[in-house]
KOLMI-546253 format. One line per field, with one value per residue (C-alpha): residue in one letter; z negated, x negated, y. Coordinates in Angstrom, 2 decimals. Layout:
BEGIN
res <- A, ...
w <- Z, ...
u <- X, ...
v <- Y, ...
This chain:
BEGIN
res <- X, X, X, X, X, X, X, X, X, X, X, X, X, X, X, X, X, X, X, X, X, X, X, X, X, X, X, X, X, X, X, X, X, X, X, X, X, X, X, X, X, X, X, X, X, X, X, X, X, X, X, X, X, X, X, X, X, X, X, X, X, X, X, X, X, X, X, X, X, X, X, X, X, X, X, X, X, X, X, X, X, X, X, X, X, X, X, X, X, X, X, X, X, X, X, X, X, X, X, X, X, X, X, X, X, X, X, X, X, X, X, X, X, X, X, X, X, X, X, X, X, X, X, X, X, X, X, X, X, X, X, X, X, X, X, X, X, X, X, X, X, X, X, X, X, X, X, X, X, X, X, X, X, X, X, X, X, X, X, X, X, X, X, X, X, X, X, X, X, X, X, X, X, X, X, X, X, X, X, X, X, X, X, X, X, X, X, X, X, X, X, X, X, X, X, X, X, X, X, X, X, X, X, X, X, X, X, X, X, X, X, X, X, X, X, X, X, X, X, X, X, X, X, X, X, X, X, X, X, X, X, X, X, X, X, X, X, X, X, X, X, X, X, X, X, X, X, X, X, X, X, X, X, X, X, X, X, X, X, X, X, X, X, X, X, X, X, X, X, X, X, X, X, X, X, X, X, X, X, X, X, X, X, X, X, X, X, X, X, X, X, X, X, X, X, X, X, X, X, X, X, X, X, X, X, X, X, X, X, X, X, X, X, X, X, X, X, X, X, X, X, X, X, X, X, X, X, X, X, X, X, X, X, X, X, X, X, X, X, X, X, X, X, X, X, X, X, X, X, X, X, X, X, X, X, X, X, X, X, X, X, X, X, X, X, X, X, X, X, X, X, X, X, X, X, X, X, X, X, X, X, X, X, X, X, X, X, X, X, X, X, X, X, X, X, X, X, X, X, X, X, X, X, X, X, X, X, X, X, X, X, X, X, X, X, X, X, X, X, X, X, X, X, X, X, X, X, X, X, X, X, X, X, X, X, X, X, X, X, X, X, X, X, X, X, X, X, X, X, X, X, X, X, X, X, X, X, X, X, X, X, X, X, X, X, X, X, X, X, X, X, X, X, X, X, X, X, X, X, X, X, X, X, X, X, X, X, X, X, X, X, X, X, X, X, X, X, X, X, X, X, X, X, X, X, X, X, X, X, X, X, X, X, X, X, X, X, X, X
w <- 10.12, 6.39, 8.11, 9.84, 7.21, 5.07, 7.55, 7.65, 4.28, 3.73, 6.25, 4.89, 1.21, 3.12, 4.50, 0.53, -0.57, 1.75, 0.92, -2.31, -0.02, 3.13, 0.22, -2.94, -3.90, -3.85, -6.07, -9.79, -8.11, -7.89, -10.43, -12.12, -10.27, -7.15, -6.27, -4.08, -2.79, -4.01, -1.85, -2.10, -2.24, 0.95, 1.16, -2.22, -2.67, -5.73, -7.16, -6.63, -9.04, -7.85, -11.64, -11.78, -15.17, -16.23, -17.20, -17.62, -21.00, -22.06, -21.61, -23.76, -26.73, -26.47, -26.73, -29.96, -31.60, -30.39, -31.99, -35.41, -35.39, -35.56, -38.05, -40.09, -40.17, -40.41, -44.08, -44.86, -48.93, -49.13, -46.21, -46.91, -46.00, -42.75, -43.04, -39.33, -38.40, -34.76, -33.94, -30.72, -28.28, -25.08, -23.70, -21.98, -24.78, -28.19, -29.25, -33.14, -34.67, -37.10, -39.80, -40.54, -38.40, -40.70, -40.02, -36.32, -35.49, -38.40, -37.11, -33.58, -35.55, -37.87, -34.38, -32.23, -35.42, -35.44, -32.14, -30.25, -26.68, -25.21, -25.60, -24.46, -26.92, -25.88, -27.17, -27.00, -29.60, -32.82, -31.10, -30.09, -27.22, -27.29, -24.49, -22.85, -20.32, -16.76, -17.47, -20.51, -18.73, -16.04, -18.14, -20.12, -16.97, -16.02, -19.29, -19.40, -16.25, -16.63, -20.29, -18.62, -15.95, -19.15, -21.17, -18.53, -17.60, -21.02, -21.77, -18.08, -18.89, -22.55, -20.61, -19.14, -15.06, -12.60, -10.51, -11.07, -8.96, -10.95, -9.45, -9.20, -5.77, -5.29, -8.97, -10.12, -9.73, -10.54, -8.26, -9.81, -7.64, -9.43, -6.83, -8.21, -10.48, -8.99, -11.57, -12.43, -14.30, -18.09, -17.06, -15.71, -18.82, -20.98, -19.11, -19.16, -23.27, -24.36, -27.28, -29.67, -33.29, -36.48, -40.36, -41.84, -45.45, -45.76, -46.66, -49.12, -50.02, -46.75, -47.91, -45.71, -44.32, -42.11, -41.23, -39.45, -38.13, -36.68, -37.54, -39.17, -41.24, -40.96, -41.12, -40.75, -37.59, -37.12, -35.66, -34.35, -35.41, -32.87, -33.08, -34.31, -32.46, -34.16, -37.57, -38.31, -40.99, -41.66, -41.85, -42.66, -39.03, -40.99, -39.49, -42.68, -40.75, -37.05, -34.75, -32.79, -36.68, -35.28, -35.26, -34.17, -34.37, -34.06, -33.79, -36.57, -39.19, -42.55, -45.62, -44.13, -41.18, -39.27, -36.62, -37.69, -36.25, -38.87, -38.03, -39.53, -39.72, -39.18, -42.24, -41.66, -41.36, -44.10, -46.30, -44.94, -45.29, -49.24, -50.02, -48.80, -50.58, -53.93, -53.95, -52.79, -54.51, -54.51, -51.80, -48.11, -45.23, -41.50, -39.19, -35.98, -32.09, -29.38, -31.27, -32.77, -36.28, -36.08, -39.83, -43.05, -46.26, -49.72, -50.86, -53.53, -54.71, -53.03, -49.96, -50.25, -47.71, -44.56, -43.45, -43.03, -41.57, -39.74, -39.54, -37.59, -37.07, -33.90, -31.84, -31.10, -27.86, -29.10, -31.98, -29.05, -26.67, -29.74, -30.79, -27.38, -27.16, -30.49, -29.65, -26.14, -27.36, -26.69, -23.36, -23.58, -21.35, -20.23, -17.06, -14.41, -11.88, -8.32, -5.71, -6.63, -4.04, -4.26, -1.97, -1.97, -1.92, 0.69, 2.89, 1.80, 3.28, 6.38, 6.92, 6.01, 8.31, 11.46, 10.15, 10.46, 13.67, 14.74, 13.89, 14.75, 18.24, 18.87, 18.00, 19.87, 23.10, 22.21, 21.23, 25.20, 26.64, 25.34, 26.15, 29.85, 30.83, 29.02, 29.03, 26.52, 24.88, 24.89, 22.73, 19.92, 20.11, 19.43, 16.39, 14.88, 15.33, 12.72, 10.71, 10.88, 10.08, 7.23, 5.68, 5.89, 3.81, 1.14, 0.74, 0.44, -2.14, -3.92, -4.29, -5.85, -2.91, -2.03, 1.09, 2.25, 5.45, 7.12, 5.65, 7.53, 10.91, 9.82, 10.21, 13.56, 14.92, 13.62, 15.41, 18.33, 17.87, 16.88, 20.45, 22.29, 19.96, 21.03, 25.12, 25.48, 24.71, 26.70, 29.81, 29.46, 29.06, 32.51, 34.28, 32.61, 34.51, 37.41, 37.76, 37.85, 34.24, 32.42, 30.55, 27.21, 27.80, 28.61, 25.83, 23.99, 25.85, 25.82, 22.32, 21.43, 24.21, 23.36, 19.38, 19.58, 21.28, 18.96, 15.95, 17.00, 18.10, 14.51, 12.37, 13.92, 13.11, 9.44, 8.85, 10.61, 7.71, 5.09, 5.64, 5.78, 2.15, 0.88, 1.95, 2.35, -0.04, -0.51, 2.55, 4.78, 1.83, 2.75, 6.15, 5.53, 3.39, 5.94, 8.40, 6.57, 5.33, 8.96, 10.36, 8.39, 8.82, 12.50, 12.07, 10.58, 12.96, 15.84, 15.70, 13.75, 13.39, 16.94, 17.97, 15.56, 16.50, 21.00, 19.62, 18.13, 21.48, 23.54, 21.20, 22.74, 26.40, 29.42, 29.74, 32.13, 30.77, 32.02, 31.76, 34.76, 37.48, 40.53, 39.75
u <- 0.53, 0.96, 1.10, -2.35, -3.92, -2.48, -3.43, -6.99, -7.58, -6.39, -8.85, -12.02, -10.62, -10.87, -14.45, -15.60, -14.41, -16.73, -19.92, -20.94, -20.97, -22.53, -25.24, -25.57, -28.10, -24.93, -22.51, -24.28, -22.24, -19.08, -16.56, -16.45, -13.48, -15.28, -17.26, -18.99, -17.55, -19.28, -20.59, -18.90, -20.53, -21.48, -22.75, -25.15, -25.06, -23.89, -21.87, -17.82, -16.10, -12.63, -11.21, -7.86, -6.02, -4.88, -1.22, -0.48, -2.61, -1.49, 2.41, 1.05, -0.09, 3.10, 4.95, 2.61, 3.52, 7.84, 7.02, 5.75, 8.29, 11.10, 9.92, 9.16, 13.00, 14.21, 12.39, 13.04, 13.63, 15.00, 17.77, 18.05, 15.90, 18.34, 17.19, 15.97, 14.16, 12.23, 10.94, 8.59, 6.95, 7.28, 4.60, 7.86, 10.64, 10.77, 13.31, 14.65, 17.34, 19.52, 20.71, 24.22, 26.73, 28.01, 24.61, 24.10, 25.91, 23.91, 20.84, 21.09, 22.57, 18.94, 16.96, 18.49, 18.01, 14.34, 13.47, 15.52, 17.25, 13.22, 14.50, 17.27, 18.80, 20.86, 22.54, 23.03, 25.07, 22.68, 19.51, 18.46, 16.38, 14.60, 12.54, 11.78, 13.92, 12.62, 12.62, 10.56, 8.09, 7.97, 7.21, 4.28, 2.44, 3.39, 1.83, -1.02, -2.02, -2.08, -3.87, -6.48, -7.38, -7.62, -9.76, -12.12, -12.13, -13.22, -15.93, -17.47, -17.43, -18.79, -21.81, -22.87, -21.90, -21.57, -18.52, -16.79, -13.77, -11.67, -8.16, -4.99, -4.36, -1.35, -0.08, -2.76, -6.10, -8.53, -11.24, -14.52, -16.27, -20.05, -22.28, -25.65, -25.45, -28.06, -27.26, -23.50, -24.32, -24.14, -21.07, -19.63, -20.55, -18.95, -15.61, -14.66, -14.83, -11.26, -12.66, -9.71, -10.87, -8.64, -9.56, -8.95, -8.71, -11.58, -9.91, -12.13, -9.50, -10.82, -13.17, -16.01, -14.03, -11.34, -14.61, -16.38, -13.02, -11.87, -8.60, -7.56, -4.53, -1.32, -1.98, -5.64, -7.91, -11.68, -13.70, -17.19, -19.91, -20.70, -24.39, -24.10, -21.62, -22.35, -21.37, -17.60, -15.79, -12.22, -10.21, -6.36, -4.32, -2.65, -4.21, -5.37, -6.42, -5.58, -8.56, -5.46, -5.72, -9.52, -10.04, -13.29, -16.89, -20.32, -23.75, -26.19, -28.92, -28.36, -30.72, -32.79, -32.88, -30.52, -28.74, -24.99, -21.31, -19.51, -15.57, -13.31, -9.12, -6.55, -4.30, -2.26, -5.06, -7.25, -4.00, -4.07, -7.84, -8.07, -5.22, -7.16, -10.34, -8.69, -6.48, -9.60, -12.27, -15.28, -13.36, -14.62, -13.13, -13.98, -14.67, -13.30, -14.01, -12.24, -11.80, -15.60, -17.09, -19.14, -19.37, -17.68, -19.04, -17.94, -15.41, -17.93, -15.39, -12.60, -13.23, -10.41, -11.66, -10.67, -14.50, -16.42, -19.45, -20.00, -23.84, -24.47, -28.02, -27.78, -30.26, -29.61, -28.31, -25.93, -24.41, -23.78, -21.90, -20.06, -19.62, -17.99, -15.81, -14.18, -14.02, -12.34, -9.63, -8.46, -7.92, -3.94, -5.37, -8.43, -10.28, -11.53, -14.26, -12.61, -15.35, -18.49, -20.55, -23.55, -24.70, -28.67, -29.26, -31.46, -28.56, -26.87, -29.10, -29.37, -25.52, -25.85, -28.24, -26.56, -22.82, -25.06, -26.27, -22.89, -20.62, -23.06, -23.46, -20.06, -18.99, -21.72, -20.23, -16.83, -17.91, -19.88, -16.60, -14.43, -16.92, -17.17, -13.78, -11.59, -14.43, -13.70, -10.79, -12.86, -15.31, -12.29, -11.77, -14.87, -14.87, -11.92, -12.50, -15.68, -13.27, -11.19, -14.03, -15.16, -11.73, -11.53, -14.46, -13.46, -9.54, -10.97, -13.42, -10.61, -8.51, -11.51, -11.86, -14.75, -16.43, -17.00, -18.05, -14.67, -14.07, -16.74, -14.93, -11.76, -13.03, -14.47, -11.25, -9.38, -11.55, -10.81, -7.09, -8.01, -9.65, -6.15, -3.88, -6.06, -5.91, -2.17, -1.32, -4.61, -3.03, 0.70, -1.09, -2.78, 0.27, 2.16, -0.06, -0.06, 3.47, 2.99, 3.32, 1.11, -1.48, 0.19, 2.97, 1.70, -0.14, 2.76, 4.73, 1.73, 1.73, 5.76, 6.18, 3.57, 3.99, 7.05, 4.67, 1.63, 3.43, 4.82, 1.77, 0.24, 2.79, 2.86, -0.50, 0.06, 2.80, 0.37, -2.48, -0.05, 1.22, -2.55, -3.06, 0.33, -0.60, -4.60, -7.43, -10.89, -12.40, -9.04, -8.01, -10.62, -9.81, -6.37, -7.25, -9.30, -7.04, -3.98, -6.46, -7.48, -3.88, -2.95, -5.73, -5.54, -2.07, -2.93, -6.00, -4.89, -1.57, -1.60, -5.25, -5.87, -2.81, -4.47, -7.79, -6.41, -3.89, -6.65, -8.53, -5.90, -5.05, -1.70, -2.51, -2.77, -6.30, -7.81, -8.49, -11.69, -10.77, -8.33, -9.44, -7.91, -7.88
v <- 31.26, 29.95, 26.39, 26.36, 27.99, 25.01, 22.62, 23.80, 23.84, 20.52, 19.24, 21.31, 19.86, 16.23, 17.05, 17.96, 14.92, 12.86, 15.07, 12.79, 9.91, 11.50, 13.15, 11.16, 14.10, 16.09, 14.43, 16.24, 19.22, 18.70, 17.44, 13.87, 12.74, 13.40, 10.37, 8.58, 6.09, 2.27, -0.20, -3.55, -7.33, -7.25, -4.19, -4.30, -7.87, -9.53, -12.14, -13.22, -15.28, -16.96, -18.18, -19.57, -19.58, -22.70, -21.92, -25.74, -26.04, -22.75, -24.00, -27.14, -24.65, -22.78, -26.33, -27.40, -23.70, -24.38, -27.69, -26.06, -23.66, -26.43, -28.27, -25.40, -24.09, -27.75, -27.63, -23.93, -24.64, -20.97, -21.36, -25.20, -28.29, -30.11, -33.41, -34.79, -37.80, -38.61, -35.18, -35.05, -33.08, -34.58, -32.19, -29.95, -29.99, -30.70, -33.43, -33.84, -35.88, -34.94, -37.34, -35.88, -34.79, -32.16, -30.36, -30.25, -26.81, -25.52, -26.96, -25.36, -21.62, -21.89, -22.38, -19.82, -17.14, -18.32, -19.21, -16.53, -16.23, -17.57, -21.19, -23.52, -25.59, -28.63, -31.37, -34.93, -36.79, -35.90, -35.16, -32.10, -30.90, -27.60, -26.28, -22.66, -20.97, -20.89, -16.98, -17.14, -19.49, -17.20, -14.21, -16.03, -17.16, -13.68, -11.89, -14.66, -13.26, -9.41, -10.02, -12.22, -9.53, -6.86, -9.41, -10.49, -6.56, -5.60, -8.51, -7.57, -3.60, -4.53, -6.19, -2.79, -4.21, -1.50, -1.02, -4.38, -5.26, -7.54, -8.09, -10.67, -13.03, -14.91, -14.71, -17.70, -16.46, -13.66, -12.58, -10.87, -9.32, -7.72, -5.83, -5.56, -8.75, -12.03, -14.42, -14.68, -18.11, -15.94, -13.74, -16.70, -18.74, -15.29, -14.61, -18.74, -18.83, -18.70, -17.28, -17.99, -17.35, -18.94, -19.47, -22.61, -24.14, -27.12, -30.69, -31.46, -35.33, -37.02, -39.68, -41.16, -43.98, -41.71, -39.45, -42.34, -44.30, -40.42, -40.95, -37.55, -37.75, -35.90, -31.75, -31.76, -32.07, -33.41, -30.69, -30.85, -28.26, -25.88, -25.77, -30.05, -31.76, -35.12, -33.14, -33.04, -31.07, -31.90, -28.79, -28.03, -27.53, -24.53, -21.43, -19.40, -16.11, -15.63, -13.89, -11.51, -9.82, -8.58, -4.91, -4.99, -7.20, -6.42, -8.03, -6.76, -8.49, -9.56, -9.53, -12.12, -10.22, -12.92, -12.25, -12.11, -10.96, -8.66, -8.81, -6.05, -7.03, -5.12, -4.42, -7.31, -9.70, -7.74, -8.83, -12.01, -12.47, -11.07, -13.33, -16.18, -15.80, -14.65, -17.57, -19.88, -19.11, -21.77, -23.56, -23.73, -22.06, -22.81, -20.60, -21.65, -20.59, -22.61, -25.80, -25.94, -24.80, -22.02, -22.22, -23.50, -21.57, -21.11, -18.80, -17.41, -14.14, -12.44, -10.26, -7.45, -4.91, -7.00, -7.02, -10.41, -11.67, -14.78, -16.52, -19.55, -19.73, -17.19, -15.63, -11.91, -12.01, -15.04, -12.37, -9.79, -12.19, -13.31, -9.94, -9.11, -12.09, -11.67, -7.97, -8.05, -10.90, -14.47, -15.70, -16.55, -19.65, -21.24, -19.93, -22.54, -21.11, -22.23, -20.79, -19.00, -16.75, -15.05, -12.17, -11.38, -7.67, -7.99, -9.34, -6.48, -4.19, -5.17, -5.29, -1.92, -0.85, -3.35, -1.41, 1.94, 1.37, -0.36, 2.36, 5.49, 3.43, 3.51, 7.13, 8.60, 6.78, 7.97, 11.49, 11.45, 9.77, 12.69, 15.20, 13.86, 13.55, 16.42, 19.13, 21.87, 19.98, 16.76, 19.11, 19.68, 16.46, 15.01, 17.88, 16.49, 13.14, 14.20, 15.45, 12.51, 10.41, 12.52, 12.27, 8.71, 8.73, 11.24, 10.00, 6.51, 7.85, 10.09, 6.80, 4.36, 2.58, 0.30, 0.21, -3.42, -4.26, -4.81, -1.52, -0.31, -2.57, -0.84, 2.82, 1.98, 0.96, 3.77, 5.99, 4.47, 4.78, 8.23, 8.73, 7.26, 9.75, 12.58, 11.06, 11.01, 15.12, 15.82, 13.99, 14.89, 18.77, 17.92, 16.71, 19.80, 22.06, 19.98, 20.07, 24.33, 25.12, 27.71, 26.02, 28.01, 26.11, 23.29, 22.54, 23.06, 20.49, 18.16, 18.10, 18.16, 15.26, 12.87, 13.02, 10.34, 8.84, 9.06, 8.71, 5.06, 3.54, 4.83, 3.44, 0.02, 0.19, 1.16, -1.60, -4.34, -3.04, -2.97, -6.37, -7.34, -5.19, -7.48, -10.79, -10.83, -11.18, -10.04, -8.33, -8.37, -6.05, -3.82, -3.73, -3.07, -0.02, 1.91, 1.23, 2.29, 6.00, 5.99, 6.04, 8.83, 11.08, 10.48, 11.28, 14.69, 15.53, 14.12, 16.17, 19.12, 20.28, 19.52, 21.71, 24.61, 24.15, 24.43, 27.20, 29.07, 29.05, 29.92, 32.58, 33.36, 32.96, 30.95, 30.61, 28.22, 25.00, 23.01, 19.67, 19.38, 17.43, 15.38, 11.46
């Protein structure tokens, strides 16, 4: 008794889940984490992004920063300077020379203590060859790619976007998906920034001459003005003040009523940051995004309270997409835009109303079909396959699931496998009583006989949607996900609330059952 009173509640618990969705007017009722379940792309229309992150000029970063790190504990004055000659980045490995052989298993002892177990360090005569491990690579294209989804996840939900789908395919890319959004062309323009922030020291020794013939001597780089390309500054390579030190930035106004970005450091950075501008003062400092000045003013007093504020000549919505990009993070590597779609809402609506049609269409025929041939029992079964349906709906809902329009293809389907799992008990019941049992017992048999049966033909079905779920993107991931709801819920109608509701009816007895008729 405990069991179908289990097995009913679990169904009417399935059917309350689906209400939001049936009845949007609903959903202010019932609890937050029951939703209603969103409408994908093609469904509400909107925009799809396909970026891939380019790990190849991340690896070249990591290379210049393995390069930096060797020279800096070849001239370590507290450990000892090693003298070395011929140090180079080849673009994969980092090769140095060293100029006595007394010094070379000292060498390689200083760059495993600084460099750690991340790099291989080989030798050949007295050059040295440093490069990452195929593990370590591995696990920075890995981490590059699970802090890329967060970034682009937070600069997307900073923008106020509704119901974003942003998700990983085959290990390389990132697919946005943004129902509701027409014109992805500022998101797009947002999400690609790399946004990489750094403080630099002004060279204030580089004379006229090496300005115009761009040839930027050892330790300091040429960098174009943001807002004035054709205006250079020459700043120190040294990174002052890293931008990972941000706590948090802000668009607001200054005393002119400006449009600014105030930035706020951690206590690291704040450290970092007074040290800078007490040790500087009425020196310049750049201000650096992705390789271009925003702005290079003059250290006028020290700043001790680790909060700054950066002015450019912005407009207001320039300061807020600023604002978020410093706020959300760095890309840990550039983002290229492989495919872009763009769904109109209209479009959208009319899939919805052709899926509508489609899918009411078809369960109305099988609801008749049922009804027609199995009488009475085809009645149950055209009430749980409602159920079933309405279940489908809330579990996908309960889960976050998106309804797409293969979704929508997917539920279909499963109905119709729903309709054969309810066929074969009803027609082993009928050649049960044929054969001269009581119908009691028959249905009994029916059910225990044909579950094998039932069960194999649904999980063939559930490893064919999983496989689709492993190795499919986009909207065959959709599919996959009704089907594999659909499977189990037919599972659970199909077998065990069917059998309670035909239990209930027969209420102990052989009654006659309608269905039955000579083929």
């Amino acid at each position: 008794m405990l069991k179908k009173i289990a097995i009913i509640c679990i169904a009417l618990f399935g059917m309350l889940l689906a209400v939001p969705t049936l009845v949007p007017s609903s959903a202010k009722y019932f609890p937050s984490w029951i939703k209603p379940i969103p409408l994908g792309l093609d469904l509400k229309g909107g925009a799809q992004l396909l970026l891939e992150v380019d790990t190849p000029v991340m690896m070249k970063e990591k290379n210049a920063q393995l390069y930096d790190e060797v020279r800096s504990a070849m001239i370590d004055r507290d450990k000892g300077v090693i003298r070395f000659s011929d140090l180079r980045n080849t673009g994969n490995e980092i090769n140095i020379t060293i100029r006595e052989d007394n010094m070379i298993s000292k060498a390689k002892g200083r760059l495993r203590s600084v460099l750690g177990n991340n790099v291989g360090i080989t030798s050949n005569g007295k050059t040295l060859t440093i490069s990452y491990t195929a593990k370590a690579r591995d696990e920075m294209i890995s981490d590059a790619m699970s802090r890329s989804i967060e970034i682009v996840r937070r600069r997307i939900d900073a923008l106020g976007t509704k119901e974003p789908s942003i998700q990983s395919q085959g290990g390389k890319y990132i697919l946005v998906q943004l129902p509701g959004v027409d014109n992805p062309e500022h998101i797009k323009e947002l999400i690609g920034q790399t946004a990489k922030m750094t403080f630099h020291l002004v060279n204030e020794n580089i004379t006229n001459e090496q300005l115009a013939s761009n040839h930027a001597p050892s330790g300091t780089q040429f960098l174009p003005y943001m807002d004035n390309p054709s205006q250079i500054v020459p700043v120190y390579s040294r990174v002052e003040v890293s931008g990972d030190s941000l706590k948090n930035s802000e668009a607001s106004f200054d005393q002119n009523n400006m449009p600014v970005v105030t930035t706020e450091f951690d206590s690291s950075g704040a450290r970092r940051f007074a040290k800078l501008t007490t040790e500087h003062v009425n020196e310049r400092f750049a201000i650096v995004l992705d390789g271009k000045v925003l702005s290079a003013p003059t250290i006028r007093e020290p700043i001790p309270g680790g909060r700054g504020q950066i002015s450019g000549g912005f407009t207001l919505q320039g300061a807020k997409d600023l604002a978020v990009l410093l706020r959300s993070g760095a890309l840990p590597a550039p983002l290229i835009v492989i495919e872009e779609r763009t769904v109109g809402a209209g479009l959208g609506a009319d899939t919805i109303a052709t899926g509508k049609v489609g899918a009411v269409v078809g369960v109305v025929f099988i609801l008749i079909y049922m009804l027609l041939m199995y009488g009475l029992f085809g009645l149950i079964a055209d009430v749980v396959l409602i159920v079933n349906l309405m279940m489908i709906v809330g579990v996908s809902a309960l889960f976050g699931a998106t309804l797409t329009l293969p979704g929508i293809a997917g539920i279909v389907l499963t109905l119709g496998m729903a309709v054969d799992a309810n066929i074969l008990p009803f027609e082993r019941i009928r050649d049960e009583v044929k054969s001269g049992a009581p119908t009691l017992r028959a249905v009994d048999y029916g059910f225990n006989r044909s579950t094998k049966t039932v069960m194999d033909g649904e999980l063939t079905n559930l490893i064919c949607a999983l496989i689709l779920f492993q190795f499919g993107a986009g909207p065959i991931r959709g599919f996959a996900v009704t089907l594999s709801i659909g499977v189990m819920t037919t599972l659970f109608t199909c077998l065990l609330l069917s059998k309670v509701i035909i239990d209930w009816y027969m209420n102990g007895k052989s009654k006659k059952i309608g269905y039955i008729r000579n083929k």
